[in-house]
LOSE-600739 format. One record per residue (C-alpha): residue number from 1; x, y, z; residue in one letter. Coordinates in steps of 0.05 Angstrom, whole numbers, plus 5000, padded with zeros to 4 digits. Example, Ala and Ser with C-alpha at 12.3 -4.5 7.8 and 13.67 -1.06 7.14 Angstrom:
REM residues 2
<node><nr>1</nr><u>5246</u><v>4910</v><w>5156</w><rest>a</rest></node>
<node><nr>2</nr><u>5273</u><v>4979</v><w>5143</w><rest>s</rest></node>
***
This chain:
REM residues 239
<node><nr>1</nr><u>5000</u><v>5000</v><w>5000</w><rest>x</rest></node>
<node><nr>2</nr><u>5033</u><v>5059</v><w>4980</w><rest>x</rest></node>
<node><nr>3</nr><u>5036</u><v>5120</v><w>5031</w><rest>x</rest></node>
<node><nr>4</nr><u>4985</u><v>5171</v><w>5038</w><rest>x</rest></node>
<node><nr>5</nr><u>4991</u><v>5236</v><w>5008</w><rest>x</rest></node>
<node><nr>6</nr><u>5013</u><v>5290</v><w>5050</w><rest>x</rest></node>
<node><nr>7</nr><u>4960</u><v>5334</v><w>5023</w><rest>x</rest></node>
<node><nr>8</nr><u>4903</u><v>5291</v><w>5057</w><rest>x</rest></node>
<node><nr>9</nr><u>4921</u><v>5292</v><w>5128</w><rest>x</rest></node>
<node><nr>10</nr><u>4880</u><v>5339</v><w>5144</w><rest>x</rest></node>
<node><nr>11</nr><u>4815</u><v>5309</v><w>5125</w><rest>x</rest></node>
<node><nr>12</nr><u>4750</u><v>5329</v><w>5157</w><rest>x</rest></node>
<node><nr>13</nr><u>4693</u><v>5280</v><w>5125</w><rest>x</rest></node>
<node><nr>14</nr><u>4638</u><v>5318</v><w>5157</w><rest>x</rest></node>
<node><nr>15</nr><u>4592</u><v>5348</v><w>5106</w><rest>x</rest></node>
<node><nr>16</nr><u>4544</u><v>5304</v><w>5072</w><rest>x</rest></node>
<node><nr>17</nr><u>4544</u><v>5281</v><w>4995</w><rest>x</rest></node>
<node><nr>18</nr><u>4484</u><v>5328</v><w>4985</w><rest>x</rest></node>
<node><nr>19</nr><u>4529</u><v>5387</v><w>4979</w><rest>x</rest></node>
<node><nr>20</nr><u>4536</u><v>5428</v><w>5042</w><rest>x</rest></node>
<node><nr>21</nr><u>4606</u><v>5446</v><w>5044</w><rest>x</rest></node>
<node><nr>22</nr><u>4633</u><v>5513</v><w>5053</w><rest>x</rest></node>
<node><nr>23</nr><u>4617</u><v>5562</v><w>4990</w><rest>x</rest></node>
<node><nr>24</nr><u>4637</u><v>5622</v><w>4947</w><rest>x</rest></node>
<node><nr>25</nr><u>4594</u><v>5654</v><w>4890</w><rest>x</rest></node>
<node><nr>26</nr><u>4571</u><v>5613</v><w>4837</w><rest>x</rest></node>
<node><nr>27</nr><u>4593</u><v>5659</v><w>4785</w><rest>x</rest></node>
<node><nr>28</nr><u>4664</u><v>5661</v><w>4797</w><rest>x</rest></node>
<node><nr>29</nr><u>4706</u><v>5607</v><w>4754</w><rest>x</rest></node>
<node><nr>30</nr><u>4743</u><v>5542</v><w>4784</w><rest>x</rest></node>
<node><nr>31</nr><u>4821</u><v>5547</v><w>4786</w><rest>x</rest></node>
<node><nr>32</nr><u>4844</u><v>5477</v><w>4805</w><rest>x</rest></node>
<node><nr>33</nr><u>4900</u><v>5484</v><w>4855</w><rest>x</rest></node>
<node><nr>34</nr><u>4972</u><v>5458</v><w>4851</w><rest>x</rest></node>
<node><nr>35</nr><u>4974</u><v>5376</v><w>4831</w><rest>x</rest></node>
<node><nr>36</nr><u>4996</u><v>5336</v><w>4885</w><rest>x</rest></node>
<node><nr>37</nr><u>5065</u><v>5311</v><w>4897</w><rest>x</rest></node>
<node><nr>38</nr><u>5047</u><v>5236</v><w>4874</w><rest>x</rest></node>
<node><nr>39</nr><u>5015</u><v>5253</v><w>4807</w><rest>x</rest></node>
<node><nr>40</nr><u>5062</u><v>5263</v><w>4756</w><rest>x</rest></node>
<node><nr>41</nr><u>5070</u><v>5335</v><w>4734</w><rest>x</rest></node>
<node><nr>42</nr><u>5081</u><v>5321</v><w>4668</w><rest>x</rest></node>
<node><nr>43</nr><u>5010</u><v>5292</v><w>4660</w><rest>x</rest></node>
<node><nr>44</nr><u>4981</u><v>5363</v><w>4676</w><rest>x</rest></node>
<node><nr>45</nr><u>4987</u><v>5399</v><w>4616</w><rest>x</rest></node>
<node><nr>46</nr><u>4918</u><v>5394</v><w>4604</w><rest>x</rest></node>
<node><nr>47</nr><u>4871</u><v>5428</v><w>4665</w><rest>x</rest></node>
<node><nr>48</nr><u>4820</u><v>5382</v><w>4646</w><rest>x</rest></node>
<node><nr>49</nr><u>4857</u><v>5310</v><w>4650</w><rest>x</rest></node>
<node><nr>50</nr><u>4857</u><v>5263</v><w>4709</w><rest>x</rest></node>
<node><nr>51</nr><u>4907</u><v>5297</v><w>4753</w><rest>x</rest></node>
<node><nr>52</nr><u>4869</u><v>5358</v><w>4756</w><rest>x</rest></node>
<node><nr>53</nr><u>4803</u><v>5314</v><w>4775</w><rest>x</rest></node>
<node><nr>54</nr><u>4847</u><v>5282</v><w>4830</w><rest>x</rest></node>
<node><nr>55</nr><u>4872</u><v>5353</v><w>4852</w><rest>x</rest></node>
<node><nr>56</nr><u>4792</u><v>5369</v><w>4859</w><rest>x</rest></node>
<node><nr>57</nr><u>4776</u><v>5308</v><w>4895</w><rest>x</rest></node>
<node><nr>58</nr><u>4846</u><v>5322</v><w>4937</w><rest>x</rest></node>
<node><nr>59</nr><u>4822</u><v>5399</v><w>4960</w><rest>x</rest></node>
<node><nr>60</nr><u>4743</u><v>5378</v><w>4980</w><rest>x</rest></node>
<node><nr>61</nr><u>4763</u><v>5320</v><w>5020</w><rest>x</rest></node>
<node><nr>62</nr><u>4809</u><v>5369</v><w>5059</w><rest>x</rest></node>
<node><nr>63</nr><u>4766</u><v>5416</v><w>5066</w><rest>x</rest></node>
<node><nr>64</nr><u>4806</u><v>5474</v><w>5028</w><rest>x</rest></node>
<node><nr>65</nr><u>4765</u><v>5533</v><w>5010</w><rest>x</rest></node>
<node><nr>66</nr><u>4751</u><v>5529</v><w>4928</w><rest>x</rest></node>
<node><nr>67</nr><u>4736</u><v>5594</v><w>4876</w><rest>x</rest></node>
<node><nr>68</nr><u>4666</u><v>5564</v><w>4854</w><rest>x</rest></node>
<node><nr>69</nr><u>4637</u><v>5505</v><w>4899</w><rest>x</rest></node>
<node><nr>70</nr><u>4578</u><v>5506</v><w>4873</w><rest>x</rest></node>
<node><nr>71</nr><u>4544</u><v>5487</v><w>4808</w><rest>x</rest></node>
<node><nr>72</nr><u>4571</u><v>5433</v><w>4758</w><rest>x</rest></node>
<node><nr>73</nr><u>4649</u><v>5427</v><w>4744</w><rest>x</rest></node>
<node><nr>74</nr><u>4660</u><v>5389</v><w>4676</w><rest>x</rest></node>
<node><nr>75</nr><u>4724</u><v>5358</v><w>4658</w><rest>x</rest></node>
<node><nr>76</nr><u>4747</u><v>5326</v><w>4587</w><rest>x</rest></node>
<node><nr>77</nr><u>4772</u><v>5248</v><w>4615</w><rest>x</rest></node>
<node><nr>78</nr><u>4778</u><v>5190</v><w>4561</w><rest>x</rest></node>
<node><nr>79</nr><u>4758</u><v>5119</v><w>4590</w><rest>x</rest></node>
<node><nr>80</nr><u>4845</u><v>5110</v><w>4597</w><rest>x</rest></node>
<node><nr>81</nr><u>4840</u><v>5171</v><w>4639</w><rest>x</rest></node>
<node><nr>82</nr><u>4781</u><v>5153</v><w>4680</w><rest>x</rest></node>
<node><nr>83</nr><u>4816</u><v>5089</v><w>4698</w><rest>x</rest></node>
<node><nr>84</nr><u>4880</u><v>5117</v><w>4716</w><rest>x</rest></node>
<node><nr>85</nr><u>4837</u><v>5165</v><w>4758</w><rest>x</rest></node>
<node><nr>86</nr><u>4810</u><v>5107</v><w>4794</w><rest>x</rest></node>
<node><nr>87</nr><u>4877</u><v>5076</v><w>4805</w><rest>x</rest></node>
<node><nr>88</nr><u>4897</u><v>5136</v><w>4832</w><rest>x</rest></node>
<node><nr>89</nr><u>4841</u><v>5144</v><w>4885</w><rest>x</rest></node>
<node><nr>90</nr><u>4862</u><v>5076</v><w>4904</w><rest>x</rest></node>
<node><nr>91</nr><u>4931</u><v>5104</v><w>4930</w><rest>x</rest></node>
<node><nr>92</nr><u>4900</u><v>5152</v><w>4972</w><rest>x</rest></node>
<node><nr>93</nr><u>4849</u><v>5106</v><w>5005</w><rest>x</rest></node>
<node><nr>94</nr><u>4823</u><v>5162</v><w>5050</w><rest>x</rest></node>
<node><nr>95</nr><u>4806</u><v>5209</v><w>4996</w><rest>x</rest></node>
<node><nr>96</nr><u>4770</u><v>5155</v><w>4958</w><rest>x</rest></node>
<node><nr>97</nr><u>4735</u><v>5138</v><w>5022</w><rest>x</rest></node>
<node><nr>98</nr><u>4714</u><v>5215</v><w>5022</w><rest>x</rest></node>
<node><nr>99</nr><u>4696</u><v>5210</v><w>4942</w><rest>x</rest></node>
<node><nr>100</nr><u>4659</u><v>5157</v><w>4959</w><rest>x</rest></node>
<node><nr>101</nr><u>4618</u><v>5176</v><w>5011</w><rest>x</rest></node>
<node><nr>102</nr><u>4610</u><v>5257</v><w>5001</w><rest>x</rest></node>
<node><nr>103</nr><u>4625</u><v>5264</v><w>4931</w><rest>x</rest></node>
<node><nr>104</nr><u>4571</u><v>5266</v><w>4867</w><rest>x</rest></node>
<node><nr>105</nr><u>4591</u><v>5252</v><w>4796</w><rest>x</rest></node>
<node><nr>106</nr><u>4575</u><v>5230</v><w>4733</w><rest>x</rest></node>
<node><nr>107</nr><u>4614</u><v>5206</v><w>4674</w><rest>x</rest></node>
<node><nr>108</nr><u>4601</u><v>5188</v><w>4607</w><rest>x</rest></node>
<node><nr>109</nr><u>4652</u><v>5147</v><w>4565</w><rest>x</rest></node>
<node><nr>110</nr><u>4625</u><v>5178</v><w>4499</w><rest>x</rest></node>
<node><nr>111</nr><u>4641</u><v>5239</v><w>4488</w><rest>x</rest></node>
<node><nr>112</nr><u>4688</u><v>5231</v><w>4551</w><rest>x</rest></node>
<node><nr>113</nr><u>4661</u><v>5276</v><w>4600</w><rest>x</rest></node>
<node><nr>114</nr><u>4668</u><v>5276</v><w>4681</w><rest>x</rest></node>
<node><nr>115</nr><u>4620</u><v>5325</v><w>4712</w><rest>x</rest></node>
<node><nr>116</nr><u>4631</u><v>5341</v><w>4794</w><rest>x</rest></node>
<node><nr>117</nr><u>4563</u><v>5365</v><w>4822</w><rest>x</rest></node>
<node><nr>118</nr><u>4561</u><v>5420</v><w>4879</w><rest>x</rest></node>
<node><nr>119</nr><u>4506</u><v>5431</v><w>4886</w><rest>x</rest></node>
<node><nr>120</nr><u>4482</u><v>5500</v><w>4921</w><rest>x</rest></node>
<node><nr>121</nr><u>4431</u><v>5502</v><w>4988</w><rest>x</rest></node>
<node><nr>122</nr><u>4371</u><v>5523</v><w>4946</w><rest>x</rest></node>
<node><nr>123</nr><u>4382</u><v>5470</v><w>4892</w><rest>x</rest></node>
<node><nr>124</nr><u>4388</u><v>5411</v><w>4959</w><rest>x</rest></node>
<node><nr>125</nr><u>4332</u><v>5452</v><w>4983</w><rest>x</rest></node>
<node><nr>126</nr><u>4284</u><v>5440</v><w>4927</w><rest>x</rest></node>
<node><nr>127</nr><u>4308</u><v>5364</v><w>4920</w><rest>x</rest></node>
<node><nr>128</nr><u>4291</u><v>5353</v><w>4997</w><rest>x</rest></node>
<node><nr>129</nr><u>4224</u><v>5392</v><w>4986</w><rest>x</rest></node>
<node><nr>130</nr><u>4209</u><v>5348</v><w>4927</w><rest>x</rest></node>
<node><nr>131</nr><u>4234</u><v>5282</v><w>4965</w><rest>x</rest></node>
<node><nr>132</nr><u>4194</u><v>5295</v><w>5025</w><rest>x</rest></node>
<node><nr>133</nr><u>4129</u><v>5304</v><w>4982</w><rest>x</rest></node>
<node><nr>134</nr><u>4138</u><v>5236</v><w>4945</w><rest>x</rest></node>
<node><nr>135</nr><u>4164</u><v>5199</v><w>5017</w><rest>x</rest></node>
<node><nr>136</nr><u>4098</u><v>5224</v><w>5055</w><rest>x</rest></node>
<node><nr>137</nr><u>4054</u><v>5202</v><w>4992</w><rest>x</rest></node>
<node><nr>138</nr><u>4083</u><v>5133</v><w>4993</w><rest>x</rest></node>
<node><nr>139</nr><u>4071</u><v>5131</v><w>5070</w><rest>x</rest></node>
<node><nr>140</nr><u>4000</u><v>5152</v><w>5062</w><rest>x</rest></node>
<node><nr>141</nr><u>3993</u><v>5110</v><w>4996</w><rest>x</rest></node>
<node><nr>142</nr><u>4018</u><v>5044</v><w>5032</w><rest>x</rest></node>
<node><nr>143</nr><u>3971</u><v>5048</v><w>5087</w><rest>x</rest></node>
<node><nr>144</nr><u>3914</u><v>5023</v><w>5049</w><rest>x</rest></node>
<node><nr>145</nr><u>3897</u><v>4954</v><w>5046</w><rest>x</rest></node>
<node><nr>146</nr><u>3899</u><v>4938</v><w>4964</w><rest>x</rest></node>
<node><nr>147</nr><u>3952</u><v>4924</v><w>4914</w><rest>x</rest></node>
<node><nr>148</nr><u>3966</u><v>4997</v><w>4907</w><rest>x</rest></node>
<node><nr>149</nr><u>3993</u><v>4995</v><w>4981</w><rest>x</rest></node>
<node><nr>150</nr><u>4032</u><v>4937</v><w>4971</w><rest>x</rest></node>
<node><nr>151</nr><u>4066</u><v>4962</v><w>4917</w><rest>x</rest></node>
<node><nr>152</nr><u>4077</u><v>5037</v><w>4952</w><rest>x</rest></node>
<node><nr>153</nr><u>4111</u><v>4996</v><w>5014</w><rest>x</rest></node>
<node><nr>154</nr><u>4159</u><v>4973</v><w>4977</w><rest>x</rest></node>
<node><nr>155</nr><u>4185</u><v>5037</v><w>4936</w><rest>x</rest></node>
<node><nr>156</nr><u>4247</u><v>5067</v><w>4981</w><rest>x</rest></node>
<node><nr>157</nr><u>4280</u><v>5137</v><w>4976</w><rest>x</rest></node>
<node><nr>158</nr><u>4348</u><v>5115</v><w>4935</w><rest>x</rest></node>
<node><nr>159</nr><u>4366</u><v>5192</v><w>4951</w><rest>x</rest></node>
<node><nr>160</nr><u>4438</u><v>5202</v><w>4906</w><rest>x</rest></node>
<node><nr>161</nr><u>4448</u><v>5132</v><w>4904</w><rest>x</rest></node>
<node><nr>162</nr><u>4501</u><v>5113</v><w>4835</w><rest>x</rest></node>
<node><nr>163</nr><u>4471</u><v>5093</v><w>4785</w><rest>x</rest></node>
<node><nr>164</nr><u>4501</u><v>5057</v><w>4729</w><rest>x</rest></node>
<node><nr>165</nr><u>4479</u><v>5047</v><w>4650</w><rest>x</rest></node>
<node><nr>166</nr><u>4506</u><v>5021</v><w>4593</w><rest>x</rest></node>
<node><nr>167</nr><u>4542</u><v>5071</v><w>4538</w><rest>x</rest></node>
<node><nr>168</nr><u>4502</u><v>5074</v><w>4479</w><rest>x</rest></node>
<node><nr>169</nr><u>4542</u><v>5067</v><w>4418</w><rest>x</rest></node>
<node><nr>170</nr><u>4530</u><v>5049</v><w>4335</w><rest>x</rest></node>
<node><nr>171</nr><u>4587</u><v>5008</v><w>4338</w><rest>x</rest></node>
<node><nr>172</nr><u>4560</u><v>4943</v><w>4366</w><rest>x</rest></node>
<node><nr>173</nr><u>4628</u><v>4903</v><w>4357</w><rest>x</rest></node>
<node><nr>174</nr><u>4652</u><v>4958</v><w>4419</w><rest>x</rest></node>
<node><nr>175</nr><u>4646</u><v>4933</v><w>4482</w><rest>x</rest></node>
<node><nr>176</nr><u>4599</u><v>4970</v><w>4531</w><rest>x</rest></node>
<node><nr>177</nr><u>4623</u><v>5027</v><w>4575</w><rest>x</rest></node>
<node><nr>178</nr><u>4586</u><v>5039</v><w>4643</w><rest>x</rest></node>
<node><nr>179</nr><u>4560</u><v>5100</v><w>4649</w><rest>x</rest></node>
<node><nr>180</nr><u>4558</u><v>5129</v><w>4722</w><rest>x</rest></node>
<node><nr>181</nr><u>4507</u><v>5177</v><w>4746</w><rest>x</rest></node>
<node><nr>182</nr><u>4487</u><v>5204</v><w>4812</w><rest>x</rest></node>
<node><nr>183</nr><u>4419</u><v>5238</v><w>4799</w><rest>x</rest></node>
<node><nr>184</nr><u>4390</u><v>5297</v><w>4858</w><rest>x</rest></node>
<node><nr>185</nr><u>4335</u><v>5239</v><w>4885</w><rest>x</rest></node>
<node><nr>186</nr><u>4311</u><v>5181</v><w>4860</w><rest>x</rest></node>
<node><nr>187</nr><u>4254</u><v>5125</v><w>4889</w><rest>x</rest></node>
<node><nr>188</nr><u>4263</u><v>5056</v><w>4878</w><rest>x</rest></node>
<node><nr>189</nr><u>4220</u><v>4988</v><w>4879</w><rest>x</rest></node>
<node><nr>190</nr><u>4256</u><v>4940</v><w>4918</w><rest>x</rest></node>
<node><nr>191</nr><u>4231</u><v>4884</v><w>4858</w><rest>x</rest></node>
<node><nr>192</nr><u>4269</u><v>4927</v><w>4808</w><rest>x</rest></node>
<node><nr>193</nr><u>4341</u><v>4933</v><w>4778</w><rest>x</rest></node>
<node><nr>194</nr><u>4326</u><v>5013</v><w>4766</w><rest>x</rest></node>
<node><nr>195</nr><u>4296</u><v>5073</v><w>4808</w><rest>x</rest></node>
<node><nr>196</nr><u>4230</u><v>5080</v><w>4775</w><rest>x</rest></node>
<node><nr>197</nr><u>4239</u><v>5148</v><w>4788</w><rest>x</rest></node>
<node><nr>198</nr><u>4288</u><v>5200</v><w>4779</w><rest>x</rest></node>
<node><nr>199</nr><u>4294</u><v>5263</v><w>4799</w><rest>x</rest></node>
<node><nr>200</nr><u>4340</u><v>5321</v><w>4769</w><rest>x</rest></node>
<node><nr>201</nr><u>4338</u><v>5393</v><w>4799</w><rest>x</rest></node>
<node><nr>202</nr><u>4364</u><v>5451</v><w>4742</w><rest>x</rest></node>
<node><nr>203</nr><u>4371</u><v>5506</v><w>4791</w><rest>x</rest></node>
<node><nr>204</nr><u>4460</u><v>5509</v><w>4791</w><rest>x</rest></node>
<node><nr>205</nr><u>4461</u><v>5485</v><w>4722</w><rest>x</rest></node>
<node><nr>206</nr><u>4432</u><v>5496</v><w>4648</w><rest>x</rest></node>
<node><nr>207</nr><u>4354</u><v>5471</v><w>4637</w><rest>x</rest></node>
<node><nr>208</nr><u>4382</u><v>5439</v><w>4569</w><rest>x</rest></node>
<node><nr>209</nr><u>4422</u><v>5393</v><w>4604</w><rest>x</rest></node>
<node><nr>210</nr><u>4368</u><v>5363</v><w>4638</w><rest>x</rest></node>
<node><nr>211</nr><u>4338</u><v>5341</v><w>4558</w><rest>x</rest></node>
<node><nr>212</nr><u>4413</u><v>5306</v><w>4559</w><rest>x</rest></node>
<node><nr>213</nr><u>4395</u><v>5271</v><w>4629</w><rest>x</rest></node>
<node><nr>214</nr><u>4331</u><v>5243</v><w>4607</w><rest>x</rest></node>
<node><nr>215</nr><u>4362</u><v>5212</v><w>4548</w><rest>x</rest></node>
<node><nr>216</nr><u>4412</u><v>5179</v><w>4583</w><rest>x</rest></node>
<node><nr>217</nr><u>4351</u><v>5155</v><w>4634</w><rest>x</rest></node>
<node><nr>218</nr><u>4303</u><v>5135</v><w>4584</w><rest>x</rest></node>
<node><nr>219</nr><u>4341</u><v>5109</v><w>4530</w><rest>x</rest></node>
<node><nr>220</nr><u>4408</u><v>5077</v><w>4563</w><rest>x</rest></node>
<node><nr>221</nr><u>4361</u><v>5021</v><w>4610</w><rest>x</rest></node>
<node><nr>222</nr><u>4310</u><v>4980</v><w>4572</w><rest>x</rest></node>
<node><nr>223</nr><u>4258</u><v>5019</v><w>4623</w><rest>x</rest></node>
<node><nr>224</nr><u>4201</u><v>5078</v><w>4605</w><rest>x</rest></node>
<node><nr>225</nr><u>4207</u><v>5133</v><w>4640</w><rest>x</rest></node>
<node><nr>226</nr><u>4152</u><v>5202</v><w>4656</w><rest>x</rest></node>
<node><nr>227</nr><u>4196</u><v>5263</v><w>4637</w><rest>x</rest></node>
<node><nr>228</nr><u>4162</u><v>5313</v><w>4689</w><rest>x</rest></node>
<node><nr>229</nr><u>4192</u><v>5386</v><w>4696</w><rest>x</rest></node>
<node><nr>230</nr><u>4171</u><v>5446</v><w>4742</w><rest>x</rest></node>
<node><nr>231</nr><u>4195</u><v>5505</v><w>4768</w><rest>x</rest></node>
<node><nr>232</nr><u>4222</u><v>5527</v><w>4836</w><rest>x</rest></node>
<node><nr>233</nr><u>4170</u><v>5568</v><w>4850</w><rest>x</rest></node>
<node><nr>234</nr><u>4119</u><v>5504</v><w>4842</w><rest>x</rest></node>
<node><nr>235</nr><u>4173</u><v>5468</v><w>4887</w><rest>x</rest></node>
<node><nr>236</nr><u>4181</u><v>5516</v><w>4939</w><rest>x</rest></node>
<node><nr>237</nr><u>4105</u><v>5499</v><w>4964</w><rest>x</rest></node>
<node><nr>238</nr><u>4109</u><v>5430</v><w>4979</w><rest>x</rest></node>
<node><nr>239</nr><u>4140</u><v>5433</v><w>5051</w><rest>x</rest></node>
***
C-alpha cells in the first residue's frame, strides 16, 4: 500500500454528499489548485485531465476553500484517463473513502466527460422539498389495504444513490462502457434493477442539460420513463 499523500492529512469528512460544504459565489470560475506531489507533473498539461480531477477530489476532502463550489464542474477524461483516475484514488484510500461517501459525479465514456456536482443550498433545498412530498405520499399510499399499498411499501427513497447504464454506441462490435450517474433523488422498487423514478433539479446548472439527462435515463436502460419538469416556484410549496 503505498503512503498517503501528505495533502490529505488533514481530512475532515463531515459534510454530507448532498452538497453542504463551505461556498463562494457561483459565478466566479474554478482554478484547480497545485497537483499533488504523487501525480506526475508532466500529466498536467491539460487542466481538464485526470490529475486535475484528482487535485479536485484532493482539496474537497480536505476541506480547502475552492473559487466556485457550487454548480457543475466538467472535465474532458477518456475511459484510459478515467481508469487511471481510479487507480489513483486507490493510493489515497482516504480520499476515495471521502469521494465515495460525500462526493457526486457523473461520467460518460462517449464523448468523455466527468462532471463534479456541487450543488448549492437552494438546489438541495428544492430536491429535499420534492423528496419529502413523494416519501409522505408513499407513507399515506401504503397504508391502504389493496395492491396499490403493497406496491407503495415497497418503493424506498434511493436519495443520490450511483447509478450505472450502459454507453450507447452504433458500433455494436465495441464493448459496453458503464455510464455512472448520481441523479439529485431518485425512488426505487425493491423488485426492480432501476429507480423507477428519477429526479434532476436545474437550479445550479443549464435547463438543456436536463433534455441530455433524460436521454441517458430513458434510453440507456430497457425501462420507460415520465419526463416531468417544474419550476422552483411550484417546488418551493410543497413543505
Amino acid at each position: 500500500m503505498a503512503e498517503p499523500n501528505s495533502h490529505v492529512k488533514d481530512l475532515q469528512p463531515d459534510c454530507d454528499k448532498g452538497g453542504q460544504e463551505r461556498r463562494t459565489p457561483e459565478s466566479q470560475i474554478f482554478s484547480p489548485p497545485t497537483p499533488p506531489p504523487t501525480i506526475n507533473r508532466a500529466q498536467a498539461t491539460n487542466p481538464s485531465d485526470e490529475t486535475q480531477v484528482l487535485t479536485l477530489f484532493v482539496a474537497r476532502a480536505n476541506q480547502r476553500e475552492l473559487e466556485t463550489d457550487t454548480g457543475l464542474v466538467t472535465f474532458s477524461i477518456s475511459p484510459e484517463q478515467y481508469l487511471r483516475l481510479q487507480r489513483a484514488l486507490k493510493l489515497e484510500t482516504r480520499v476515495k473513502n471521502f469521494v465515495d461517501d460525500k462526493v457526486r459525479f457523473d461520467y460518460e465514456p462517449t464523448p468523455g466527460h466527468l462532471t463534479v456536482r456541487m450543488p448549492s443550498a437552494i438546489h438541495v433545498f428544492a430536491v429535499n422539498a420534492l423528496s419529502k412530498r413523494i416519501s409522505d405520499w408513499l407513507s399515506a399510499t401504503a397504508e391502504g389495504g389493496d395492491q396499490a399499498a403493497e406496491f407503495a411499501a415497497e418503493i424506498a427513497n434511493g436519495g443520490s444513490a450511483r447509478i450505472s447504464l450502459d454507453d450507447v454506441s452504433d458500433d455494436e462490435s465495441q464493448p459496453s462502457k458503464p455510464v455512472r450517474r448520481e441523479p439529485d433523488a431518485q425512488f426505487q422498487h425493491r423488485g426492480a434493477l432501476y429507480p423507477g423514478v428519477v429526479i434532476e433539479v436545474s437550479y445550479s446548472q443549464d435547463g438543456k442539460s436536463l433534455r441530455k439527462l433524460a436521454y441517458d435515463y430513458i434510453l440507456r436502460p430497457t425501462i420507460t420513463y415520465y419526463v416531468q419538469m417544474a419550476t422552483f416556484e411550484q417546488l418551493s410549496g410543497l413543505t
